[in-house]
RODO-2510 file (C-alpha; in nm, 4 decimals, decimal comma):
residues 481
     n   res          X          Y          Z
     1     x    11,4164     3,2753     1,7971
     2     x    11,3150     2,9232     1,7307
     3     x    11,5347     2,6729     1,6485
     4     x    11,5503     2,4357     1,3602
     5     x    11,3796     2,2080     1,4893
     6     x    11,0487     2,3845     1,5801
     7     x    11,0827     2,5210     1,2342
     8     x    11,0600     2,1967     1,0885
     9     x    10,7516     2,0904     1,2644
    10     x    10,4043     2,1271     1,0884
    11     x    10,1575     2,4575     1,1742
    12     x     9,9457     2,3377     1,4445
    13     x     9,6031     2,3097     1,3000
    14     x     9,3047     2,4897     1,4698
    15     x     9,0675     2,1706     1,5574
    16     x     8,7090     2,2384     1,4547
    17     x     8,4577     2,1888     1,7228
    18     x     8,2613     1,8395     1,7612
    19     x     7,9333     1,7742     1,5412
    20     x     7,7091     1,8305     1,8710
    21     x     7,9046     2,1200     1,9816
    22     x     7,8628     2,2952     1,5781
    23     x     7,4869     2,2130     1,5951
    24     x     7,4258     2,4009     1,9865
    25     x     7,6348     2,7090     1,8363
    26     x     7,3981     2,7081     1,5074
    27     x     7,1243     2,6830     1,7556
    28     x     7,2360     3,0122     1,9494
    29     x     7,3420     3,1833     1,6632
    30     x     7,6928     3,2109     1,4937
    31     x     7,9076     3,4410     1,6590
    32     x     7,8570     3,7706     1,4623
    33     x     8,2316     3,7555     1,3423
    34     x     8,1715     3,4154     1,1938
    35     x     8,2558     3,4143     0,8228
    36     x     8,0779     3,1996     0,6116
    37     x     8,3386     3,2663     0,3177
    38     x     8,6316     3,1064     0,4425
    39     x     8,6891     2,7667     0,6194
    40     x     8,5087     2,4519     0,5795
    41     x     8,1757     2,4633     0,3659
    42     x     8,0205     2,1543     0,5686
    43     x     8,0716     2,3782     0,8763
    44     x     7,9079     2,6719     0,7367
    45     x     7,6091     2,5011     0,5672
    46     x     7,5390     2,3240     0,9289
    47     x     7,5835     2,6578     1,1064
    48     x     7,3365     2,8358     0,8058
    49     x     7,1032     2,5091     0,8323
    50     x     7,0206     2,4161     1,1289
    51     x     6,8876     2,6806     1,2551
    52     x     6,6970     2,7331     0,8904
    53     x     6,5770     2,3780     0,9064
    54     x     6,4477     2,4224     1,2678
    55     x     6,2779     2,7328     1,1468
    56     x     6,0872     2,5332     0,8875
    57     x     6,0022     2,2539     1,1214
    58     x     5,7888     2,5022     1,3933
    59     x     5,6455     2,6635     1,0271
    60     x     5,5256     2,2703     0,9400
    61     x     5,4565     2,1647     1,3111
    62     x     5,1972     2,4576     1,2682
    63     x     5,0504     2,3594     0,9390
    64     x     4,9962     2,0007     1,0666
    65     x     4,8195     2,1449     1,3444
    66     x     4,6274     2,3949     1,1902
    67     x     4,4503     2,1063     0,9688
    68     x     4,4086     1,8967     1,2538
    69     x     4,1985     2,1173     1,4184
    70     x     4,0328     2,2520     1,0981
    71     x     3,9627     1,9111     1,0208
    72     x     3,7635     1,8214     1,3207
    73     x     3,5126     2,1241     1,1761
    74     x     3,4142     1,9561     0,8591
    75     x     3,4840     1,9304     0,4418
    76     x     3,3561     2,3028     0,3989
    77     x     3,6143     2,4383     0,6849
    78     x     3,8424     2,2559     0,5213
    79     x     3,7723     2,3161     0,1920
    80     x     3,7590     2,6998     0,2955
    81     x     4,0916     2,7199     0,3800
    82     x     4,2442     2,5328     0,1220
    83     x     4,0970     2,7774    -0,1038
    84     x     4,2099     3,0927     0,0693
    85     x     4,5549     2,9442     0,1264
    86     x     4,5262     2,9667    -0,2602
    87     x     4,3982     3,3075    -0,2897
    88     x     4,6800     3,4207    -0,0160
    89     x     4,9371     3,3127    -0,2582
    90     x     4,9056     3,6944    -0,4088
    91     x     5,0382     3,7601    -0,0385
    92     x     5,3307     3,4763    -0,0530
    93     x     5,4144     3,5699    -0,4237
    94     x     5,5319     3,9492    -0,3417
    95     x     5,6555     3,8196    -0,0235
    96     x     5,8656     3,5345    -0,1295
    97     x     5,9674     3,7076    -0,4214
    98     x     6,0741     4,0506    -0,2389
    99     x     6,2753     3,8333     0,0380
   100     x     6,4460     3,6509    -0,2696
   101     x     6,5461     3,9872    -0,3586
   102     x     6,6082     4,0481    -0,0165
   103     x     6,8020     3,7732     0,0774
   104     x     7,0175     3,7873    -0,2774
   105     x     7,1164     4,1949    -0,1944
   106     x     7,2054     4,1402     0,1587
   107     x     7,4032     3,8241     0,1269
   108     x     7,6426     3,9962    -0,1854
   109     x     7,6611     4,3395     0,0693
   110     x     7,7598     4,0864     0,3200
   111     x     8,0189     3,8988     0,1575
   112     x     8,1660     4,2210     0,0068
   113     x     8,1869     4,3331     0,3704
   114     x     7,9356     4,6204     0,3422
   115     x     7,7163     4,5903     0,6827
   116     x     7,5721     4,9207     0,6314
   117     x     7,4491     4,8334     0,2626
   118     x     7,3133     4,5188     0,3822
   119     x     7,1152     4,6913     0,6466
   120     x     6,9997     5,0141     0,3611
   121     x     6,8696     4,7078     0,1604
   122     x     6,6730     4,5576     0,4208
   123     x     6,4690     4,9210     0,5027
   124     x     6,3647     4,9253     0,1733
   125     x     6,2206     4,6040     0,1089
   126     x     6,0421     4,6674     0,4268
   127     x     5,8736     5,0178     0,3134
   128     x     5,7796     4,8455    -0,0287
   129     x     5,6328     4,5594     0,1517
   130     x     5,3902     4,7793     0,3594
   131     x     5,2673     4,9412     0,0928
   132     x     5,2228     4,6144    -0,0986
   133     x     5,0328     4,4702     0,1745
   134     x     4,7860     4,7483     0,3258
   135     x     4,6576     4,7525    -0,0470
   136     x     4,5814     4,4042    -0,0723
   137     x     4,4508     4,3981     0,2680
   138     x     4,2045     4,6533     0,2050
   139     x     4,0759     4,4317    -0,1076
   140     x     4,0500     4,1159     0,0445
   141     x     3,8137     4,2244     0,3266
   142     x     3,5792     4,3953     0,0927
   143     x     3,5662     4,1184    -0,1638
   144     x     3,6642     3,7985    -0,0110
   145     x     3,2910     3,6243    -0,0126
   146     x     3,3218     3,6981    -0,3726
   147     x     3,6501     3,5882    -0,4497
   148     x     3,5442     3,2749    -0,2575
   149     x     3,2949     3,1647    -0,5440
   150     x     3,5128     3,2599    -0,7995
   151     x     3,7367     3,0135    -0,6942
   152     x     3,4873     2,7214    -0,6954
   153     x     3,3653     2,7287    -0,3782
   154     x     3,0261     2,5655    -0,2980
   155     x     2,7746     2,7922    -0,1051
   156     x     2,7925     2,6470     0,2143
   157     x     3,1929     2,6151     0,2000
   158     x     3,1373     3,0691     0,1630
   159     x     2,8935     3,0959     0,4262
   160     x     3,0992     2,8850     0,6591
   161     x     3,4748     3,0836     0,5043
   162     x     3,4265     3,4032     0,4350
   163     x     3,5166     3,5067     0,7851
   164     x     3,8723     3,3250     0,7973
   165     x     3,9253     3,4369     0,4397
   166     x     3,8733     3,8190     0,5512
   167     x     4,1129     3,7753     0,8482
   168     x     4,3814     3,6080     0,6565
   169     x     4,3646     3,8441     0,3407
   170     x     4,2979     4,1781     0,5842
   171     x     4,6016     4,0868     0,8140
   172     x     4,8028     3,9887     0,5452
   173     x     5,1125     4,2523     0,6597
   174     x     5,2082     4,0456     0,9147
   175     x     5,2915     3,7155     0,6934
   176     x     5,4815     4,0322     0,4215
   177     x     5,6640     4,1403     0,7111
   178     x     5,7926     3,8229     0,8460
   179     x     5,8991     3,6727     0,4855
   180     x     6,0801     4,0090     0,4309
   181     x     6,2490     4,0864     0,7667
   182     x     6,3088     3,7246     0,7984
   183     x     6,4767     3,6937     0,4670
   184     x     6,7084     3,9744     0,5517
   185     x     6,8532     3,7947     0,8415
   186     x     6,9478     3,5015     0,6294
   187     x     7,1311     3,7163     0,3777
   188     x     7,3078     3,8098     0,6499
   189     x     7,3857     3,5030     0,8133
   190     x     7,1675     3,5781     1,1053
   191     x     6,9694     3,2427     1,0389
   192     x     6,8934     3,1704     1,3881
   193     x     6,7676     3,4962     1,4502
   194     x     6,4665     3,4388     1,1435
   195     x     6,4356     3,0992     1,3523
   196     x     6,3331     3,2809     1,6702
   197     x     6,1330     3,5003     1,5242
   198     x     5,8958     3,1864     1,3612
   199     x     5,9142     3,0306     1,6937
   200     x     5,7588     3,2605     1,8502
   201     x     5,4703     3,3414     1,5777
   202     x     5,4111     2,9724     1,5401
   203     x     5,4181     2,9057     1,8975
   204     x     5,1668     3,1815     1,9911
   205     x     4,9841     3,0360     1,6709
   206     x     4,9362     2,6407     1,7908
   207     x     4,8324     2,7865     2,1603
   208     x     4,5848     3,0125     2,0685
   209     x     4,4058     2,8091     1,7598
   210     x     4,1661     2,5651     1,9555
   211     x     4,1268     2,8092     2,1945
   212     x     3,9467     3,0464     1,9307
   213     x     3,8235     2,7458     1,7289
   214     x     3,6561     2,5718     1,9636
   215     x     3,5765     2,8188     2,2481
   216     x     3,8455     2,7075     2,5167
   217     x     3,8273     2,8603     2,8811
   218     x     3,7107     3,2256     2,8139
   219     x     3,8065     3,2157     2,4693
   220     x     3,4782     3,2647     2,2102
   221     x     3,4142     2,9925     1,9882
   222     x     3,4756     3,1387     1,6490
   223     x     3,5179     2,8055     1,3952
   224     x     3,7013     2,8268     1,1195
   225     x     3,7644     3,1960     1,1543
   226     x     3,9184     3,1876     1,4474
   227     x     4,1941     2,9831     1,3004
   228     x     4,2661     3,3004     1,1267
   229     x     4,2252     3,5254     1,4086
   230     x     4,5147     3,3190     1,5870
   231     x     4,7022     3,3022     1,2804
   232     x     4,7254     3,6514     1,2761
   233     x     4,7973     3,7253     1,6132
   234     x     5,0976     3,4762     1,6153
   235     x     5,2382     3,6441     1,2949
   236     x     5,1795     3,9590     1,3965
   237     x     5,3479     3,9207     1,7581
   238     x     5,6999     3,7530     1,5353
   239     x     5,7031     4,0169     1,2826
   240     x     5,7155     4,2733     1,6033
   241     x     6,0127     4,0878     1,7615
   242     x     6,1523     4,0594     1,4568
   243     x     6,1469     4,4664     1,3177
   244     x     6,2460     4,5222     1,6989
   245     x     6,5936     4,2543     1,6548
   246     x     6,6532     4,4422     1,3679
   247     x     6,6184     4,8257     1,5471
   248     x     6,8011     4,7554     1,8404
   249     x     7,0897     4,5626     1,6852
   250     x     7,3312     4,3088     1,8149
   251     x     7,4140     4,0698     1,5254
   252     x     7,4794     4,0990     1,1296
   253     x     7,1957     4,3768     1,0793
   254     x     7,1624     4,6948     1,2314
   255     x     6,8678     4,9492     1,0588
   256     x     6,8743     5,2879     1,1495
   257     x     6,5968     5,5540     1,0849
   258     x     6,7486     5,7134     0,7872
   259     x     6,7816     5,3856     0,6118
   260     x     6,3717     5,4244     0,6256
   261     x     6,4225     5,7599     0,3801
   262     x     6,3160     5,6268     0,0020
   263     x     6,6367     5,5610    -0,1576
   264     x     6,4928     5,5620    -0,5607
   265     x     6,8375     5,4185    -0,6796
   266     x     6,8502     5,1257    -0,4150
   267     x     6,4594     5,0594    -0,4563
   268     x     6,4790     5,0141    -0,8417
   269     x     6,7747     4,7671    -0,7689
   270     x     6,5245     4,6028    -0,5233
   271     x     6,2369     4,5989    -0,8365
   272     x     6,4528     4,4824    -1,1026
   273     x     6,5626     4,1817    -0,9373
   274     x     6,2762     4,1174    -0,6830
   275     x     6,0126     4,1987    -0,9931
   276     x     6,1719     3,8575    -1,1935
   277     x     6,1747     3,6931    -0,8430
   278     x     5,8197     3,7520    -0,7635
   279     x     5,7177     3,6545    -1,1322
   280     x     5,9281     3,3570    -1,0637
   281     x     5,7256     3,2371    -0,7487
   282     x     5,3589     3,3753    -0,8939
   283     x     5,4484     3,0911    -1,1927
   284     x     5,4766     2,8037    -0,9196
   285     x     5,2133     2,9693    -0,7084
   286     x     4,9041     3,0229    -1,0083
   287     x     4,9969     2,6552    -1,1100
   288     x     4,8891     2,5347    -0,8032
   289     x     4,5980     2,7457    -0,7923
   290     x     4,5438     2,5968    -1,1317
   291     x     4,5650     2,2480    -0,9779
   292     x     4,3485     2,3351    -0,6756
   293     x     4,0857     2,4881    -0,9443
   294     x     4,1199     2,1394    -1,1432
   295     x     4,0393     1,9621    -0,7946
   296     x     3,7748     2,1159    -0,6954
   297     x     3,5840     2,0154    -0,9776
   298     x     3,5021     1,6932    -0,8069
   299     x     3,3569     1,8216    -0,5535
   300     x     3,3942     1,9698    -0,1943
   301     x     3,5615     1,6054    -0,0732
   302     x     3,8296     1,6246    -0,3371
   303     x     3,9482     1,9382    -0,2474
   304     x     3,9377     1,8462     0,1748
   305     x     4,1674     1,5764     0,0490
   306     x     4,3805     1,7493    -0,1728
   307     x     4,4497     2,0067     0,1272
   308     x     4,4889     1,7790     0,4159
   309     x     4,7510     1,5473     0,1777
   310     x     4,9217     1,9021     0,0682
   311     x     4,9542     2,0034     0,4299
   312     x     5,1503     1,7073     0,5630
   313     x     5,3657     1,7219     0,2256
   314     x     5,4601     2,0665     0,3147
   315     x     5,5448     1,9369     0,6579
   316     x     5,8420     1,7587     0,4761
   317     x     5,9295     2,0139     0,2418
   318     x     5,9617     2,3380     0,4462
   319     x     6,2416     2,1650     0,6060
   320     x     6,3867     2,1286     0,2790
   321     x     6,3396     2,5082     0,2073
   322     x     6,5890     2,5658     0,5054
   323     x     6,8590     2,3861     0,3530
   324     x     6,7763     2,5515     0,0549
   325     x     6,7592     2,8884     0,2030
   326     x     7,0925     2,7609     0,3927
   327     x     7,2560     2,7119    -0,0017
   328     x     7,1559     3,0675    -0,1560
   329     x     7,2716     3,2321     0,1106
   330     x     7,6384     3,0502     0,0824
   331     x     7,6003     3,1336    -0,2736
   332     x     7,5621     3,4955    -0,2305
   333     x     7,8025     3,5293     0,0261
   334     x     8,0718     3,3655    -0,1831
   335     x     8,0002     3,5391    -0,4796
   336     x     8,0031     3,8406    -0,3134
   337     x     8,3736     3,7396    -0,1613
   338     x     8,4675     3,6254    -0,4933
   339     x     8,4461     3,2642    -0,4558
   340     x     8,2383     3,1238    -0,7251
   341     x     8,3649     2,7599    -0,6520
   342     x     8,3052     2,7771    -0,2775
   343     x     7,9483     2,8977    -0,3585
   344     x     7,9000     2,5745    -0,6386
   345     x     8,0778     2,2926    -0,3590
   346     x     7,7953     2,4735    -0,1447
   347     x     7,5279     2,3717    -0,3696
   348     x     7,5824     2,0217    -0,4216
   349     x     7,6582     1,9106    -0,0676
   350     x     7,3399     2,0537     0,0187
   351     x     7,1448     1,9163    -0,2518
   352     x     7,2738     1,5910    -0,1574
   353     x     7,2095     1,6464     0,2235
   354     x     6,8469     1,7250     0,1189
   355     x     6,8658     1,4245    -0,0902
   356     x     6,9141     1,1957     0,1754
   357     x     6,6461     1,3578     0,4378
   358     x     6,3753     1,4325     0,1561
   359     x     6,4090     0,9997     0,0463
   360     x     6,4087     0,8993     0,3920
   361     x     6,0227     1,0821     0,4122
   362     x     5,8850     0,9863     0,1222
   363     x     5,9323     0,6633     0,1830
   364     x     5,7926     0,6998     0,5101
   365     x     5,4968     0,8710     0,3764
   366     x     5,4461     0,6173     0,0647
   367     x     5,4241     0,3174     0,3516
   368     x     5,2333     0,4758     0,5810
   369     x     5,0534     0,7092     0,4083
   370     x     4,6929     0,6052     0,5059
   371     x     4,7654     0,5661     0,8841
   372     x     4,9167     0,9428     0,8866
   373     x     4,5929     1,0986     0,6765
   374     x     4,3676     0,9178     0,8860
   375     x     4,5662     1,1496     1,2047
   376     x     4,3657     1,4137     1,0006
   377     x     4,0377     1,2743     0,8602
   378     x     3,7707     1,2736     1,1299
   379     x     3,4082     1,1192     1,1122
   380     x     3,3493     1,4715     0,9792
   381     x     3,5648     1,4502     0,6835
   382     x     3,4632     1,1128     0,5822
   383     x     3,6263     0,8625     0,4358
   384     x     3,6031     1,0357     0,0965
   385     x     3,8333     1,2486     0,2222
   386     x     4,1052     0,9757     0,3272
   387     x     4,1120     0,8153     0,0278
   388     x     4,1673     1,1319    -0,1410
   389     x     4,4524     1,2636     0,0548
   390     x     4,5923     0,9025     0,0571
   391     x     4,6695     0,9371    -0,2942
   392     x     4,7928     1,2843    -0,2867
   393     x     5,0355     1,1790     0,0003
   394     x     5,1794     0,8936    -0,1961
   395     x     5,1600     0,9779    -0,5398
   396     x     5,3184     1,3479    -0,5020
   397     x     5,5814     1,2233    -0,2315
   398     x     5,7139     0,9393    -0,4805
   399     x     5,8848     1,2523    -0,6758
   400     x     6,0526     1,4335    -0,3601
   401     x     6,4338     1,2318    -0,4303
   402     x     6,4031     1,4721    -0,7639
   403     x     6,2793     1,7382    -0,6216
   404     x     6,5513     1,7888    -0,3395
   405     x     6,7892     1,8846    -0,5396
   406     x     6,5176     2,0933    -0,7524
   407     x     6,4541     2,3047    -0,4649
   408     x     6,8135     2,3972    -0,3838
   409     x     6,9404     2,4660    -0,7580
   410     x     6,6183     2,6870    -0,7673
   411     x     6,7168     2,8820    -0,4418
   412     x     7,0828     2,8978    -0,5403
   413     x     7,0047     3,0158    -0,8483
   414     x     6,7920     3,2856    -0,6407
   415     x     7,1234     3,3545    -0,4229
   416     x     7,3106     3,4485    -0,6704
   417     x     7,1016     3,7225    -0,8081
   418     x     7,0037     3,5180    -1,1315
   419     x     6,6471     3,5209    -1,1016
   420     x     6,5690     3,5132    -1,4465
   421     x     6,6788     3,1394    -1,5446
   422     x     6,4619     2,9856    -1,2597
   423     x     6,1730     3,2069    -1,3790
   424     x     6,2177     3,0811    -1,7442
   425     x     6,2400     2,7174    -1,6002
   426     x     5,9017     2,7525    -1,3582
   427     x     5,7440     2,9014    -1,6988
   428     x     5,8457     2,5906    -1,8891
   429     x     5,7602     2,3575    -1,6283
   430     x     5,4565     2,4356    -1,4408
   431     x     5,2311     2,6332    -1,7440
   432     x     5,3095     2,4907    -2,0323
   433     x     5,4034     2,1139    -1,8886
   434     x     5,2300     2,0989    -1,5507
   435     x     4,9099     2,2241    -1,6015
   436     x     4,8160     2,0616    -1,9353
   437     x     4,9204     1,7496    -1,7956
   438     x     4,6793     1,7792    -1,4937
   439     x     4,3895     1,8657    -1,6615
   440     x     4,4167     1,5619    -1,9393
   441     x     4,5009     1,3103    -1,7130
   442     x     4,1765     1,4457    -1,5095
   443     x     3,9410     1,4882    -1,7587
   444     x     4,0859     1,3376    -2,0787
   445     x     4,2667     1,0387    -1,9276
   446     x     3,9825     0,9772    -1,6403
   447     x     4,2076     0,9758    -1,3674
   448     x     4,0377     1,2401    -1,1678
   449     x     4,1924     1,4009    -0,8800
   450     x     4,4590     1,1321    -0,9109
   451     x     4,5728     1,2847    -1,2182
   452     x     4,6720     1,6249    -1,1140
   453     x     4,8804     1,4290    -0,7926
   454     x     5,0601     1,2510    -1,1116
   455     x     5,1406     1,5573    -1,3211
   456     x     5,2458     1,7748    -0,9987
   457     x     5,5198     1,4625    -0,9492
   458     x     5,6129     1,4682    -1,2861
   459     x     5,7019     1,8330    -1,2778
   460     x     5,8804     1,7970    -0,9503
   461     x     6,1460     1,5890    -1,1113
   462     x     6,1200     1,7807    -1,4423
   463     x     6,2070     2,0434    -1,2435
   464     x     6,5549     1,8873    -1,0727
   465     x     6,6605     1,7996    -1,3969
   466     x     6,6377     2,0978    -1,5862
   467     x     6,7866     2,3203    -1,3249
   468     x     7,0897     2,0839    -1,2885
   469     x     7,1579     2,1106    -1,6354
   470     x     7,2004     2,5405    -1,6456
   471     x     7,3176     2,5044    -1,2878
   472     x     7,6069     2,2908    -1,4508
   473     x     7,6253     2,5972    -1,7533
   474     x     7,7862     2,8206    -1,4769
   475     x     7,6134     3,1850    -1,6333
   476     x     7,4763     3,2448    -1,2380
   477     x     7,8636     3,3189    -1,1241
   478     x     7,8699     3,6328    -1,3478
   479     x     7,5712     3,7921    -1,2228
   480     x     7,5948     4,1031    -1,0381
   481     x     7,3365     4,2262    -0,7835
***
């Protein structure tokens, strides 16, 4: 037995590993034991994050480069793919919104320490994901010249596009897949896992796009299309990896076959919350469809702009979405644990780390906004072009300190199964504020394209403040999923 003295000492307290040595474990992957419930919530966001984060940053290396080379092919390439990008947000709308459901089910299986209902859950957003996809696919192919020109395009912007739109749209699966498999993981806590897997797509992606753009080595020289030929190929290689990580097991998430068997019960849990979810993310997506439409009645150079500024915005925030992602999954974890407080301390540390990143960026891209769109305007984009996605850069980027925390309220929301109050707020926001605001500073006003980069900053930090406020009215802790 001890004696009194040893009884009097304080418990020897287990000493958390070093910042470097937390950020090289996130990067390998959290031990599959690792609870994200208990300890410190710092810990657990940077071992959730980082990986997440990293993810995001090979998903906006990619975009950067994709426009890069697009760019060097002219206003109508451009222009093409900024307006299939908008036409593929059908595809991003189920997908997103089925991985929110995704995401939400397996993180509260996970936390209530149900491995083989997190893994049930993750078959069947799969199966209603192919069928969502090969049905879409089939449509786009056969009518993409068509929905080309319904979107605005200019006739030589659909002779030179309707290639790359038919890829895109006819291989959609692959980009359902990987939002869907992908999303599972980080329920699950498997975040570095979905990181490999966009590694891989993305990397495949950035080596083979000049090659099939511009004809490299024995490559064929495809244009614009084959931008979407590589895209395709890279996505479909990561969503292979990914369904394979998945069959084989090893970490948080082990499918079997006879999870594959339609489960009606478990799939009309999926609907009812991924069905809000997806109507959630087809509000933000039509808006900026709406936007895009708006644009592009200036003309061909307006909507080049528009894109190119878009694309290096999105090379900020996708990094953002991994913290984000990195918060709902906390969330539904937590809640699923019964830890509503952990799940809210969650939230606000990582609103405020995204705070701090998403300020530093703007700023950046306010200062030095025409040097970085001029990385992307070529002599055949014009100068048109520059001075268009100048403004976008600046204009939009002066709301991201708002929107940081917007995007991780809206996610957490997400995580914890309460799909319904973002939905309401996107509603409020984007259609009825957004969108009217746009078109009458364009047209009304006489602000032109410059007016629709106003509005979509105004509803960026509309957006942060609403949320905060029924983040604050604590209703998401009840929800059950």
């Amino acid at each position: 037995m001890p004696d009194s003295t040893e009884l009097l000492q304080p418990p020897i307290q287990q000493k958390e590993p070093g910042l470097f040595a937390a950020v090289r474990e996130a990067v390998r992957g959290a031990r599959p034991t690792y609870d994200y419930t208990e300890g410190s919530v710092g810990r657990a966001i940077l071992l959730l994050s980082v990986p997440m984060v990293l993810e995001m940053l090979m998903e906006s290396l990619f975009v950067v480069c994709d426009v890069y080379f697009v760019g060097r092919l002219g206003k109508e390439a451009v222009a093409a793919v900024g307006l299939t990008e908008s036409m593929m947000v059908i595809v991003y709308t189920l997908g997103i919104g089925l991985g929110i459901g995704a995401t939400a089910m397996v993180a509260r299986r996970t936390g209530e320490r149900d491995p083989e209902g997190a893994a049930r859950t993750a078959a069947q957003v799969i199966l209603l994901g192919l069928v969502l996809s090969l049905v879409l696919g089939a449509l786009g192919v056969v009518f993409a010249p068509r929905l080309l020109l319904l979107m605005g395009a200019e006739a030589p912007v659909v002779a030179v596009g309707s290639g790359f739109t038919r890829v895109m749209l006819g291989a959609n699966v692959s980009v359902m897949m990987l939002f869907l498999i992908n999303g599972s993981f980080r329920g699950a806590g498997d975040a570095a896992v979905a990181m490999r897997v966009l590694w891989l797509a993305n990397a495949i992606n950035i080596l083979l796009g000049p090659c099939l753009i511009f004809g490299l080595g024995p490559f064929p020289e495809l244009g614009v299309t084959g931008a979407a030929v590589a895209t395709s190929i890279g996505r479909g290689t990561g969503a292979l990896y990914a369904f394979s990580k998945l069959w084989r097991g090893g970490g948080r998430l082990h499918v079997l076959g006879r999870y594959f068997r339609p489960d009606t019960a478990l799939v009309r849990r999926i609907l009812n919350l991924s069905g809000t979810a997806t109507f959630q993310v087809f509000v933000g997506m039509a808006s900026w469809i709406a936007l895009t439409r708006i644009v592009s009645g200036f003309g061909s150079a307006a909507v080049a702009g528009n894109i190119i500024g878009m694309r290096i915005i999105m090379f900020a925030l996708l990094p953002s979405w991994g913290l984000s992602n990195a918060a709902a999954t906390m969330v539904g974890q937590s809640l699923g644990a019964g830890k509503p407080e952990r799940a809210e301390r969650a939230v606000w540390r990582a609103g405020f780390y995204n705070l701090l990143f998403l300020s530093c960026v703007g700023l950046m891209f306010f200062v030095f906004a025409e040097q970085i769109v001029g990385v992307f305007t070529h002599t055949a984009a014009g100068p048109e072009v520059q001075a268009y996605g100048v403004d976008c850069l600046r204009i939009i980027a002066s709301g991201f300190p708002f929107y940081a925390y917007g995007m991780v309220l809206t996610q957490s929301f997400n995580g914890a199964g309460d799909t319904r109050t973002p939905t309401l707020i996107n509603i409020f926001v984007f259609w009825l504020w957004e969108i009217p605001l746009a078109w009458l500073l364009a047209f009304r006003v006489g602000m032109g394209p410059r007016g629709v980069f106003v509005a979509a900053a105004v509803a960026f930090s509309t957006l942060a403040v609403v949320s905060a406020y029924f983040f604050r009215r604590g209703r998401w802790k009840t929800k059950r999923v």
